[in-house]
C-alpha positions, 0 to 999 in steps of 0.5 A: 589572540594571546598564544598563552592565553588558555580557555576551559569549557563552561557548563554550556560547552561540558554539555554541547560535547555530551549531547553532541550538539555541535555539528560541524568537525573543526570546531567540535574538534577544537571544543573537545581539545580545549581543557583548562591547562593547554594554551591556544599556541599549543591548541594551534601547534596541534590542528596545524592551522593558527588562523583557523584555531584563533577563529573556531576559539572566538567562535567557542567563546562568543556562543559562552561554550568556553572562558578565559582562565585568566579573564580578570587578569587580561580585562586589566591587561586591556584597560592598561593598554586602553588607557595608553591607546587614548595619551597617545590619541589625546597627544595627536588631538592636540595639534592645531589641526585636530579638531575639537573634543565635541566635534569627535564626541559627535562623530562618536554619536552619529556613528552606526557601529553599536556602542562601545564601553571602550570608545564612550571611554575614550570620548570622555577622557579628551580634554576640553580643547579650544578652537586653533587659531586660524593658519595661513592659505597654503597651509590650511590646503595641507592639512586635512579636513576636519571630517578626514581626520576624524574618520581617520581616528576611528578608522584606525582604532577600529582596525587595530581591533579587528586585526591580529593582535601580537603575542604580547598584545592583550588588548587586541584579542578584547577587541577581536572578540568584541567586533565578533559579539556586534557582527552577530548582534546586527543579524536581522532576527528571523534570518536563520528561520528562513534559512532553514526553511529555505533549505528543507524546501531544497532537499523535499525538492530533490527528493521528489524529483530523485523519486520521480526521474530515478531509473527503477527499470535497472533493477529489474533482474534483482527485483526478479530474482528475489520475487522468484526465490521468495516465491519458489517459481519464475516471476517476470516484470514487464516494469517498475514505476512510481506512484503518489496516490493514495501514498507515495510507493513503487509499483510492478505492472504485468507481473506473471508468476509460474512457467504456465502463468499460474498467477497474473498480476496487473499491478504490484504496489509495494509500499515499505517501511521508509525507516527500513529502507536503509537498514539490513532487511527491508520491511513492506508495511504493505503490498497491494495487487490489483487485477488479480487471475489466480488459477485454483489449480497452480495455488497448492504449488504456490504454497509448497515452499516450506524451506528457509530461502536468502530472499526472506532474510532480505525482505519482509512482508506484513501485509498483502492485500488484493483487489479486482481478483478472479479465481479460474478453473478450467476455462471459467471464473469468478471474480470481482473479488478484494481480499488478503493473503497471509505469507509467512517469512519463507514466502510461504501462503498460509492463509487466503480470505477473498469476498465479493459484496455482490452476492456476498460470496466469502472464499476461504482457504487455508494452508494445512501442510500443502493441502488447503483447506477451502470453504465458500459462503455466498447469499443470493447468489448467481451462479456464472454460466448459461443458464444462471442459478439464483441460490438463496444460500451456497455454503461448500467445504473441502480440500485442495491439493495439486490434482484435484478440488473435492467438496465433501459437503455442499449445501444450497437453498434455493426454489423453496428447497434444498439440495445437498451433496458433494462434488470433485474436480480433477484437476490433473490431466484426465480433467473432469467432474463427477459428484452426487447430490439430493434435492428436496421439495424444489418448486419445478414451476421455478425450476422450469422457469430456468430451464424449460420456460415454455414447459408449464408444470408445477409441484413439490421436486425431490430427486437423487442423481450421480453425476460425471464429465469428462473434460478440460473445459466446461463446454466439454464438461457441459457436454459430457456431462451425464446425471443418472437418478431418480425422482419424485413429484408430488401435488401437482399439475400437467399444464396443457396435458388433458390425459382424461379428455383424450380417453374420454372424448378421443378425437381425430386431431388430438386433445390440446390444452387443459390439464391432469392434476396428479397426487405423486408421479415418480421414475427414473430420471436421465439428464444429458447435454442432448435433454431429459429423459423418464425411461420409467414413468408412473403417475396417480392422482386416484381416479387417473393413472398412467404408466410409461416412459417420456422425454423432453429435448430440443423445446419438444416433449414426446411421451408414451403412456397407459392412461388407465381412467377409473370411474363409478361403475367402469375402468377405462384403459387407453395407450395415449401418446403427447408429441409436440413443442413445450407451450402446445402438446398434442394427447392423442389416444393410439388405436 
């Protein structure tokens, strides 16, 4: 290439240096430096390299990035040169062992390289050449070959074109240029497409495998250390692995949170922005827990952090979503529940929803200043424990802090009646319960059938109790447990209990079977874990009556009674004890 030669950017190049489009440094460098007045001696003195800068120019000039300034000038440069390449090609030709001028006409033809306007140029300015008269033996072994000399003639042009041209030779940075435009031009089409595709398959290759086989494990300590200041309370891993379904992501197993495990978490999948994985903060579009052990107790101290902490300015949530969650209190739980929680930049729980499709039980709780407010809805529900509840609607409100869980209103459904009242746990070291409530028209035939299956009684149950237990447990609490109130039976019947046949028609082994039908029968009422006790008892059905007191424990009921009978001309007064198991009482009149 002509060390004075100088180029300038076309459209094309003015554009590529604009939009950045050229890659590679040394020839966007080159590009950048090229500006219509400096010569390529000059461009070379100043990157240091001429070989490498005659290249990347070539390079410029064969994808129409730059031009020649002087290109009219050097084409006619070329040509002169041309033409005195081909007087002294004709001058060789003419010998006698040169073959004709069809002969290298046909060579020309039958040549692979693409078609040259030079070399056409040349075949058609040799002369008409005649045959050489034939010379003697020895000398024809001499001379070369005809195909020889041929392939000699085109080897040398071609490599006169393809090597460095001097400083005054402007025909040999024509013909560089040239051979570069027909080594491109015999690119197989879709070379590059593979290329490319070839490549892409190579990095998801090592994507994958640096997914898979990198050691998330030694980053243990930081990823604790962050959770445990984002969180205000002791997080420990037992490890970190990857998963693909349902989409690629990190996920924490055994996760355990507070000094006494307040929080157990299964699993942690973390599943982050991959745009932020780079940048400053990083960004979890979502983060998932799964088998979930919440203790109700530890979650006012979960939420306490209201301070700015370092880990918020590292990392952010956007969403938290739980599966196979359990809320425990004391010993106890309920679970099976999905949901989300709501945390804000500071790591703070502002908001808990859970629900649960068997029953349809909603929890609710939402954070007011380290205090929760919490609520739960349930349709058809079970209630956990022995013996079950089987609640129409369970709707329950109230409030949530370190010592304690108080709902101040609960209201059920359930037995074709209502209860409604209130009740608290402490949550504190003098654990227990205490609270009130107040039923209305229950059926007792369906309360019994819970509680007492042998004992047959039916009517309309209202009853107002206070209760109280004292315990860390609920088998203490059961055990403890003491409900003091009154109530109130209305239209019903004492199955199995003839207290008029046993006035009557006394006998000596006592009345079994038949019934009492009854208007209203009212008193105290005393529940315990050892049973049920009526300490006051009054019964009236119009023409019976009965006063006393009666208890019901171990599946045996024991009662004594003033059964007063009224007839048409007499009042009957009679003392009358039951004593037996449930499914056979014995009424016997007391002499």
């Amino acid at each position: 290439m002509n060390e004075n030669a100088v180029y300038v950017k076309t459209e094309a190049g003015e554009e590529a240096v604009t939009k950045r489009t050229i890659v590679q440094r040394n020839l966007r460098s080159i590009l950048i430096m090229i500006d219509g007045h400096t010569p390529v001696g000059n461009l070379a003195q100043q990157f240091g390299d001429p070989l490498i800068v005659e290249g990347l120019v070539g390079e410029l000039e064969h994808r129409g990035l730059v031009r020649r300034v002087d290109q009219s000038a050097n084409d006619d440069a070329d040509r002169a040169e041309l033409s005195s390449m081909l007087v002294d090609i004709e001058d060789l030709v003419s010998q006698p062992i040169t073959p004709v001028a069809d002969d290298i006409r046909r060579a020309h033809e039958r040549s692979s390289s693409t078609a040259s306007p030079e070399i056409d140029e040349f075949a058609k300015a040799l002369p008409e050449l005649s045959a050489p008269v034939a010379a003697p033996a020895a000398e024809q072994k001499a001379a070369a070959p005809v195909d020889d000399v041929r392939s000699a003639i085109r080897r040398a042009m071609l490599s006169s074109a393809s090597s460095d041209a001097a400083p005054d030779d402007p025909a040999g940075g024509r013909f560089r240029a040239w051979l570069g435009k027909l080594g491109h031009g015999v690119t197989k089409p879709g070379t590059w497409r593979r290329r490319v595709v070839t490549g892409l398959c190579l990095i998801a290759v090592v994507l994958v495998a640096t997914f898979f086989l990198y050691p998330y494990n030694r980053h243990l300590p930081q990823m604790e250390k962050m959770a445990t200041e984002l969180l205000g309370h002791p997080v420990r891993i037992a490890s970190v692995k990857p998963v693909v379904y349902p989409e690629p992501a990190l996920e924490l197993q055994d996760v355990r949170i507070g000094p006494d495990e307040g929080l157990r978490i299964g699993a942690v999948t973390l599943s982050p922005y991959l745009s932020s994985l780079f940048a400053e903060r990083t960004e979890l579009r979502r983060v998932h827990l799964d088998r979930v052990a919440l203790k109700i107790a530890f979650l006012p101290a979960l939420s306490s952090r209201h301070d700015i902490n370092w880990a918020s300015r590292w990392l952010k949530l956007d969403r938290l979503t739980l599966s196979n969650a359990a809320l425990l209190l004391f010993d106890g739980s309920l679970g099976g529940f999905a949901g989300e929680i709501a945390i804000d930049d500071n790591g703070v729980l502002t908001r808990l929803e859970l629900s649960r499709a068997p029953g349809g039980v909603r929890v609710q709780g939402i954070n007011q200043g380290g205090v929760w407010a919490v609520s739960m809805k349930a349709i058809d529900w079970e209630t956990p424990g022995h013996p079950s509840v089987l609640a129409d609607v369970f709707e329950a409100a109230g409030h949530l802090n370190s010592q304690r869980l108080q709902f101040d209103k609960i209201e059920v459904k359930l037995y074709d009646g209502y209860v409604m009242g209130r009740a608290a746990f402490d949550l504190g070291r003098d654990a227990g319960l205490e609270g009130q409530l107040s039923a209305s028209r229950l059926s007792l035939a369906n309360v019994l059938k819970v509680f007492a299956p042998t004992l047959r009684s039916s009517g309309d149950l209202s009853a107002t109790l206070a209760f109280a237990a004292r315990g860390d447990s609920f088998e203490a609490l059961a055990k403890d447990l003491r409900m003091e109130g009154s109530m109130d039976l209305q239209r019903g019947v004492l199955d199995r209990i003839d207290l008029v046949q046993a006035v009557r028609v006394p006998r000596a082994g006592g009345v079994r079977g038949g019934s009492t039908r009854f208007d209203r029968l009212e008193g105290d009422l005393v529940l315990t874990a050892e049973g049920v006790s009526l300490p006051r008892l009054a019964m009236d059905s119009g023409l019976v009556g009965a006063q006393g007191s009666a208890r019901l424990a171990g599946g045996e009921l024991h009662a004594q009674l003033d059964v007063t009978v009224r007839g048409s001309a007499t009042t009957v007064r009679a003392p009358v004890r039951v004593a037996g198991a449930y499914a056979d009482p014995v009424v016997q009149l007391v002499r």
